[in-house]
C-alpha positions, 0 to 999 in steps of 0.5 A: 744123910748127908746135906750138900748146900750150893752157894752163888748168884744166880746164873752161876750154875747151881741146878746143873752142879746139883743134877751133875751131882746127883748123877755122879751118885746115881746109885744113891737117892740124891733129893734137889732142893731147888726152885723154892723161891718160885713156890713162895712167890706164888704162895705169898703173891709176892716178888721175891730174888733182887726185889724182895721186901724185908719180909721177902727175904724172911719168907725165903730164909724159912721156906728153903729151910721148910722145903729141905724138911718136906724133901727129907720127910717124904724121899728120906733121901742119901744126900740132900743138895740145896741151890742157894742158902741163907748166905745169899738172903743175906746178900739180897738183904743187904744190897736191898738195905744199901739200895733204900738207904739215900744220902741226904747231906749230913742229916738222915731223914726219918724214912732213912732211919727207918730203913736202918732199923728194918734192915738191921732186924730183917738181918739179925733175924737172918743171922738167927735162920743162919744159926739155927738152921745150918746143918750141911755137911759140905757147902760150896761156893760157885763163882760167877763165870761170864755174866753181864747182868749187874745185879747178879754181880753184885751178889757173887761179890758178896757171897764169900763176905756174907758167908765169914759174917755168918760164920759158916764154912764154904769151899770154893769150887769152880763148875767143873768141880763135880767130881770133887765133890763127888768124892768128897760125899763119897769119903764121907759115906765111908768114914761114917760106915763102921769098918765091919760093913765095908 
């Protein structure tokens, strides 16, 4: 199976790019790993996205790694695409952390420091979901294109910077980009088929 992971703030077309994909690879049982949050948010009764809480964000980080599981126990698919990563969490996370934090002259109240140390835990165990849980083969980064919403913005302008904290690798790729990538899955296939069944 090969694990593809679309990365980009929201709007930057991740669920076209994924179905584009699957059907650039229609002759293979491609599994979309997609709409996740909104399962979590109904499951937990709780508001996830730009708005999320700490645990929120916790919340995400496993039930994205929970529904690729689900996906390739009951499809066993070819290629699994997932549209958004812990990467993006860590966005979320951190700008979340930033919109808490509040300066108070010199000082820092107890709240403040309070927040600093949520934040820094929620983060490192997000680092941890990275660690243990990135297994994609290929990961491709979205940016995005004609957006005026500020909070999608200032996602898309951190993605690239989460993604070298975590150290994990991503190619950048515009939306027209599905035929790369594409390919890419397609040489994959072959380079793992043994000579003598091709």
């Amino acid at each position: 199976m090969i694990k593809v992971a679309l990365l980009g703030a929201p709007s930057s077309g991740k669920t076209d790019t994924a179905q584009d994909i699957s059907n650039g690879l229609h002759d293979r049982t491609v599994s979309i790993c997609d709409e996740y949050v909104a399962d979590i948010e109904e499951r937990s009764d709780n508001t996830l996205g730009h708005f999320a809480t700490y645990l929120g964000n916790l919340q995400v980080g496993i039930g994205r790694w929970e529904r690729e599981r689900q996906l390739v126990r009951d499809f066993k698919p070819d290629i699994l695409i997932t549209c958004g990563t812990v990467v993006e969490t860590v966005v979320y996370e951190a700008l979340n952390a930033l919109t808490m934090a509040s300066l108070n002259g010199d000082s820092l109240t107890l709240r403040e420091v309070q927040n600093n140390k949520r934040a820094s835990v929620t983060l490192t165990a997000l680092s941890i979901i990275a660690h243990d849980t990135w297994d994609y083969d290929y990961a491709y980064y979205l940016p995005l294109v004609d957006c005026d919403d500020q909070r999608h913005q200032a996602v898309d302008k951190h993605i690239l910077e989460s993604a070298s904290a975590l150290e994990v690798p991503v190619k950048q790729v515009d939306q027209a980009a599905v035929a790369t990538i594409v390919q890419d899955i397609i040489a994959h296939e072959q380079a793992e088929t043994p000579a003598s069944d091709q």
